[in-house]
MMTF fields as JSON, N, C-alpha, C and O atoms, coordinates in Angstrom:
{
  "mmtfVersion": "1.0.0",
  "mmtfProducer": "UNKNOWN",
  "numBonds": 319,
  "numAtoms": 320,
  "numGroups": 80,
  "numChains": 1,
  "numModels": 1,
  "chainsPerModel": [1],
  "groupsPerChain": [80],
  "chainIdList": ["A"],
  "bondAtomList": [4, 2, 8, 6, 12, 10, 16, 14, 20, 18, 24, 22, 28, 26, 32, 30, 36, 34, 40, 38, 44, 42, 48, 46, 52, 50, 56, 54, 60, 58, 64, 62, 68, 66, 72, 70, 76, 74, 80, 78, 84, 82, 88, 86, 92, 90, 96, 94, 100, 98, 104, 102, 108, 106, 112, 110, 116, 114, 120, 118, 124, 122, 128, 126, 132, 130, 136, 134, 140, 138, 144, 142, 148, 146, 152, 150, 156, 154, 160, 158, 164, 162, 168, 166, 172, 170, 176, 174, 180, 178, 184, 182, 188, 186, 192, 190, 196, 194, 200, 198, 204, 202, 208, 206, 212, 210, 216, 214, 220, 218, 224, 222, 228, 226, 232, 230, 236, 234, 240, 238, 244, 242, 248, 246, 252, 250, 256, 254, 260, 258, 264, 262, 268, 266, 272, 270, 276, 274, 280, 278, 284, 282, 288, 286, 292, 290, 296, 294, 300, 298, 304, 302, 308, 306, 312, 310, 316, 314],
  "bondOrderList": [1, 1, 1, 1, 1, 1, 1, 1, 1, 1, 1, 1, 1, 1, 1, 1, 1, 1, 1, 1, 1, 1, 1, 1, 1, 1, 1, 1, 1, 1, 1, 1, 1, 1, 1, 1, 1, 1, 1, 1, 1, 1, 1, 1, 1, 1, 1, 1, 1, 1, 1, 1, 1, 1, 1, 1, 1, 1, 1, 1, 1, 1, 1, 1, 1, 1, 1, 1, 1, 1, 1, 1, 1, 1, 1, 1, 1, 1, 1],
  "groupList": [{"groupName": "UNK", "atomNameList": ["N", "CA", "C", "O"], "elementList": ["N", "C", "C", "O"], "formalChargeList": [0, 0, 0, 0], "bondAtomList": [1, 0, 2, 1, 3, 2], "bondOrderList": [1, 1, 2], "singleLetterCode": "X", "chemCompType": "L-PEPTIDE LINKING"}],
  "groupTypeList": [0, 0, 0, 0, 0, 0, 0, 0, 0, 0, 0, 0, 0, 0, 0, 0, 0, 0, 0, 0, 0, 0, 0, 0, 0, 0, 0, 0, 0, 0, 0, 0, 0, 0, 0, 0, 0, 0, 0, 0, 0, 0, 0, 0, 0, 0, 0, 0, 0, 0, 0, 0, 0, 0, 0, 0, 0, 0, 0, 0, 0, 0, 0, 0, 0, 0, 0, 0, 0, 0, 0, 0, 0, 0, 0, 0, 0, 0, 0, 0],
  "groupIdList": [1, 2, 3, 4, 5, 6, 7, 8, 9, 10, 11, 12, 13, 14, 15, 16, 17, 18, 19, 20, 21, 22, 23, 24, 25, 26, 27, 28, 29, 30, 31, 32, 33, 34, 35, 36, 37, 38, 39, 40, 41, 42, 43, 44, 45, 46, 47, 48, 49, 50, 51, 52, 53, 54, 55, 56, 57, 58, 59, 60, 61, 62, 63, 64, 65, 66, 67, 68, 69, 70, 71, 72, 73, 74, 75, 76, 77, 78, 79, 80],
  "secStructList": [7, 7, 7, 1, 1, 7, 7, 7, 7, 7, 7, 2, 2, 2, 2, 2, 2, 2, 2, 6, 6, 6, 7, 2, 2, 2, 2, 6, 6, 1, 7, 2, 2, 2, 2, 2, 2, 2, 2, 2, 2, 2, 2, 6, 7, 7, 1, 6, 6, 2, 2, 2, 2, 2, 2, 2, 2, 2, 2, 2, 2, 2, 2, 2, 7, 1, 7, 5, 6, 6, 5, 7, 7, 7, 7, 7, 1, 7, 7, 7],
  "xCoordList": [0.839, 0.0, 0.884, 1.834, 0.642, 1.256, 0.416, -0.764, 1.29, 1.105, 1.103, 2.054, -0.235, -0.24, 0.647, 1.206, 0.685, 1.361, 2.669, 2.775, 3.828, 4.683, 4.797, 3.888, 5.941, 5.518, 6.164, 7.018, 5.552, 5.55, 6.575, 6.335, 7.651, 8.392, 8.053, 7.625, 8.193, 7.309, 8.637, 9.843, 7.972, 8.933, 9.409, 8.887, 10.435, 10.961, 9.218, 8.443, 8.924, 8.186, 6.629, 5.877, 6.545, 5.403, 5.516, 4.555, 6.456, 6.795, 6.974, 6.513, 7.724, 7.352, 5.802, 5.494, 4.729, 3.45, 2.663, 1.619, 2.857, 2.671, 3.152, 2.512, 5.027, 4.857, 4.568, 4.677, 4.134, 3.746, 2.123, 1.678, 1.63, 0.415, -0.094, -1.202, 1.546, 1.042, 0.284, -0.639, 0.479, -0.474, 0.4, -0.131, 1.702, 2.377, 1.964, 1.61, 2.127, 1.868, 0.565, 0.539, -0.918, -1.983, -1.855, -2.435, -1.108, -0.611, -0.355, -1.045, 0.878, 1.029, 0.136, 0.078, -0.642, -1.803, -2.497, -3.001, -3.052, -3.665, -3.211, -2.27, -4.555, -3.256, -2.569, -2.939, -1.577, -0.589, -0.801, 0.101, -2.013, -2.349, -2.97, -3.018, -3.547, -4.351, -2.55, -2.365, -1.823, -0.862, -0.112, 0.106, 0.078, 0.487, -0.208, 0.248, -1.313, -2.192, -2.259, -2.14, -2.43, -2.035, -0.921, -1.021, 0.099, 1.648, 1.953, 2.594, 1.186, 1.388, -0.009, 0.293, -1.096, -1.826, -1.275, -1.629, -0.68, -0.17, 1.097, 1.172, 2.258, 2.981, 2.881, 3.681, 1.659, 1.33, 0.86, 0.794, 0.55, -0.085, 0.956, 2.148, 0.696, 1.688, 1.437, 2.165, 0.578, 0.63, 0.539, -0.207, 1.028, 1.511, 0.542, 0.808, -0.652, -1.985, -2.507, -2.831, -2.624, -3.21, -2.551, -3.128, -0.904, -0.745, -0.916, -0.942, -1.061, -1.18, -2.558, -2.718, -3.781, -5.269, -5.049, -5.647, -4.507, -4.409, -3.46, -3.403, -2.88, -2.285, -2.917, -3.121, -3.396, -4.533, -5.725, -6.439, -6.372, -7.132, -6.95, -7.833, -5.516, -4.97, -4.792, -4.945, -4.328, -4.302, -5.843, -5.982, -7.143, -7.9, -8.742, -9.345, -8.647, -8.966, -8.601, -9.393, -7.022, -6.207, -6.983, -7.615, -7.145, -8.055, -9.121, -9.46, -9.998, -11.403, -11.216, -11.443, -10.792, -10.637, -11.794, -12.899, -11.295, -12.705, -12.992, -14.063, -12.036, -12.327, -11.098, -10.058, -11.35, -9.92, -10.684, -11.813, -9.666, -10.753, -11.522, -12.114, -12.135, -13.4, -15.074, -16.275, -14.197, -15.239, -14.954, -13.859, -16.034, -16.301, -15.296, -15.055, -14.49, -13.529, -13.576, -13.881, -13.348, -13.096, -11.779, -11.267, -11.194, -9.548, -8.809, -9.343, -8.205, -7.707, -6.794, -5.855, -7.176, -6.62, -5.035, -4.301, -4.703, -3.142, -2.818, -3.022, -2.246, -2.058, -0.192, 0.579, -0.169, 1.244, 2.265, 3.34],
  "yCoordList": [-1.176, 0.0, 1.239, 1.285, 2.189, 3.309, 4.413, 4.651, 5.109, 5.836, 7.725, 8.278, 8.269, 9.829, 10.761, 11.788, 10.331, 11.58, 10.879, 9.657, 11.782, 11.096, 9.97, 9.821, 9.432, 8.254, 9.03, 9.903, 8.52, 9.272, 8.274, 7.132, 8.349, 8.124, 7.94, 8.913, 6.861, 6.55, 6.826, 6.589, 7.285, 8.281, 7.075, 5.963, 7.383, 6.528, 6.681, 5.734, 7.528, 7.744, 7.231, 6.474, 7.681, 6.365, 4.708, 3.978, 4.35, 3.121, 2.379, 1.42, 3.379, 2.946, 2.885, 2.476, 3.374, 3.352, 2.873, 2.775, 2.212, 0.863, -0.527, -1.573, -0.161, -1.976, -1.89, -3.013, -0.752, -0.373, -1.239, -1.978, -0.588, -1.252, -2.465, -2.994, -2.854, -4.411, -4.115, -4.897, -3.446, -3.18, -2.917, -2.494, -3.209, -2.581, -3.866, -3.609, -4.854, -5.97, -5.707, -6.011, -5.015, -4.746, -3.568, -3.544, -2.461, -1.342, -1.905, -1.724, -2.756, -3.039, -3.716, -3.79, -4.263, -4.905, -4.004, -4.519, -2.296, -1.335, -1.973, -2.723, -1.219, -0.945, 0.717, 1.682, 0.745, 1.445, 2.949, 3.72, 3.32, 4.385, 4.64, 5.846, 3.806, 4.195, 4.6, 5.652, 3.713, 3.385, 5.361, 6.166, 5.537, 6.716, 7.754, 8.595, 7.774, 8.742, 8.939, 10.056, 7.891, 8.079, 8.922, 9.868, 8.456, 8.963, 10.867, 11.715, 10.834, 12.264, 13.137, 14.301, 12.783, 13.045, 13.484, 14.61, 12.88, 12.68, 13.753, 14.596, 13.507, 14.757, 16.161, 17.097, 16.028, 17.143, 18.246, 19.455, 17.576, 18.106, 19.274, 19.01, 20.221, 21.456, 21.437, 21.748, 21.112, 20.856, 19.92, 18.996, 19.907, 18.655, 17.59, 16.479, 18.321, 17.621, 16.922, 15.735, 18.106, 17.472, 16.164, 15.36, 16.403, 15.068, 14.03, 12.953, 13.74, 13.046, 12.306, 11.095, 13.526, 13.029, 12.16, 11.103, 12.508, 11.889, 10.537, 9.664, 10.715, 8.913, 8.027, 6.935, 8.502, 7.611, 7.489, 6.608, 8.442, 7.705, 7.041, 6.192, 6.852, 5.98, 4.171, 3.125, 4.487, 3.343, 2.596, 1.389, 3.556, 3.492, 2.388, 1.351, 2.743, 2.314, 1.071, 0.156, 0.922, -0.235, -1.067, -1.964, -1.063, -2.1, -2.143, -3.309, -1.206, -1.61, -2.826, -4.031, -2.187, -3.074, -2.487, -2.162, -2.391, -2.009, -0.795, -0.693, 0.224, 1.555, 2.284, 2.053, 3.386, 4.751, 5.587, 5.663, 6.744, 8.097, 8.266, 9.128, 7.521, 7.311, 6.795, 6.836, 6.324, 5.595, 4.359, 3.868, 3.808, 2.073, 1.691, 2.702, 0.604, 0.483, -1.181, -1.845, -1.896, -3.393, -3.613, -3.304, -4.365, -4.342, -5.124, -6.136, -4.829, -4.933, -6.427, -6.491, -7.598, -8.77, -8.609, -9.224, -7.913, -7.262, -6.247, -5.309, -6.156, -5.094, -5.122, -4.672, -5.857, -5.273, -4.737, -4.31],
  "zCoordList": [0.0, 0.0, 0.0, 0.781, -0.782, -1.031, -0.448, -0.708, 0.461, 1.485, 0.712, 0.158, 0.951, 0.352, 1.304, 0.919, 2.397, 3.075, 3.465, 3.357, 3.994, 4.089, 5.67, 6.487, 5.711, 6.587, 7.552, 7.399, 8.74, 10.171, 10.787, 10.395, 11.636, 12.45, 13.894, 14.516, 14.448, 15.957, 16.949, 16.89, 17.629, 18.531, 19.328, 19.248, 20.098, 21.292, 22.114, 21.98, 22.656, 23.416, 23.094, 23.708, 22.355, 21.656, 21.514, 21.754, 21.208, 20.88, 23.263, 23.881, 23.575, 25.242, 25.693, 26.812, 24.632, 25.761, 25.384, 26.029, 23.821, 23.282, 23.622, 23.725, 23.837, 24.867, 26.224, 26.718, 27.337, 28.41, 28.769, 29.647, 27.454, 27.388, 26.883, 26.801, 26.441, 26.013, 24.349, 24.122, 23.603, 22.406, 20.993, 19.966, 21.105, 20.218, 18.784, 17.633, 19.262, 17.965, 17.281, 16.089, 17.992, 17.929, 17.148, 16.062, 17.568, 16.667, 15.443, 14.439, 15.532, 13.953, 13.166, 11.938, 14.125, 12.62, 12.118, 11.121, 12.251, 11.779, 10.367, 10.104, 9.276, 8.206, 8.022, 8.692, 7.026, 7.132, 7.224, 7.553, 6.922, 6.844, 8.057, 8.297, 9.055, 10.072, 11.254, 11.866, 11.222, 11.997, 11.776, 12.681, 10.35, 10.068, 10.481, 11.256, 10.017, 10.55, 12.39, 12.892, 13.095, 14.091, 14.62, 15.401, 14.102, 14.476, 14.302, 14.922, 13.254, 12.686, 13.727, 13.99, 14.165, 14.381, 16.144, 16.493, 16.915, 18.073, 18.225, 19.119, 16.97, 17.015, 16.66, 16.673, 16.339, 15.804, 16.786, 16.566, 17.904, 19.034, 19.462, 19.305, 19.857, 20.329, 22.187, 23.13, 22.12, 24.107, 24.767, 24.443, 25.508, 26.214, 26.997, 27.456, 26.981, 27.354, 26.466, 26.484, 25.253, 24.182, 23.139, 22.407, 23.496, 23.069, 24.245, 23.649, 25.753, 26.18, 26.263, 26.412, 26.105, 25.211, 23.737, 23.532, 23.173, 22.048, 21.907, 21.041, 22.909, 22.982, 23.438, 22.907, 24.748, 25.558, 24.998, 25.477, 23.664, 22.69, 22.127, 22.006, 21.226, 20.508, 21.081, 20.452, 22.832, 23.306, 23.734, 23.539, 24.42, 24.375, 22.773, 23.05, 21.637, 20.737, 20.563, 20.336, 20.685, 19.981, 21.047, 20.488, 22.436, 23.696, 23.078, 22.876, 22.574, 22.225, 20.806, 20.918, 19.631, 18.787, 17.933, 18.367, 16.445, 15.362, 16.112, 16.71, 16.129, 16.286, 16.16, 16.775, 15.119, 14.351, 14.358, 13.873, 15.32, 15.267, 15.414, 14.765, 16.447, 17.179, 16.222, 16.49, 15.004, 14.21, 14.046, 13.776, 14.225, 13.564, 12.622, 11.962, 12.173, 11.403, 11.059, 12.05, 9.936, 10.101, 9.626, 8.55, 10.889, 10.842, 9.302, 8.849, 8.972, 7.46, 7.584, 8.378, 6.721, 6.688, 6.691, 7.464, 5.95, 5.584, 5.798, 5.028, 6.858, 7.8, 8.196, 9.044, 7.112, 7.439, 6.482, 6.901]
}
């Protein structure tokens, strides 16, 4: 899958609160664009709350399962 925006880089600090939470393998099954979109969506944040809201949604989601951006989603066979 060929990606429109460029590919986002997972921070040290992200990548700790994914295996923290036990969810990082779950992360990677997104497909590639949800995983990106995430990443860029999180650094993008300019305050320090608001990226810590926006991770704990991110982790929030990956626990629920069949949910991106707070919409309904069906997880992609090839997801990697």
């Amino acid at each position: 899958m060929t990606l429109k925006r460029p590919r986002a880089i997972m921070t040290a600090g992200i990548r700790r609160e994914l295996d923290a939470a036990g969810l990082t393998e779950t992360f990677k099954e997104r497909p590639p664009y949800q995983r990106n979109d995430d990443l860029h969506w999180i650094e993008r944040s300019v305050r320090a709350a608001t990226k810590r809201k926006r991770i704990d949604q991110m982790l929030e989601e990956l626990r629920a399962g069949g949910v991106y951006m707070r919409m309904a989603h069906r997880p992609s066979k090839r997801a990697r």
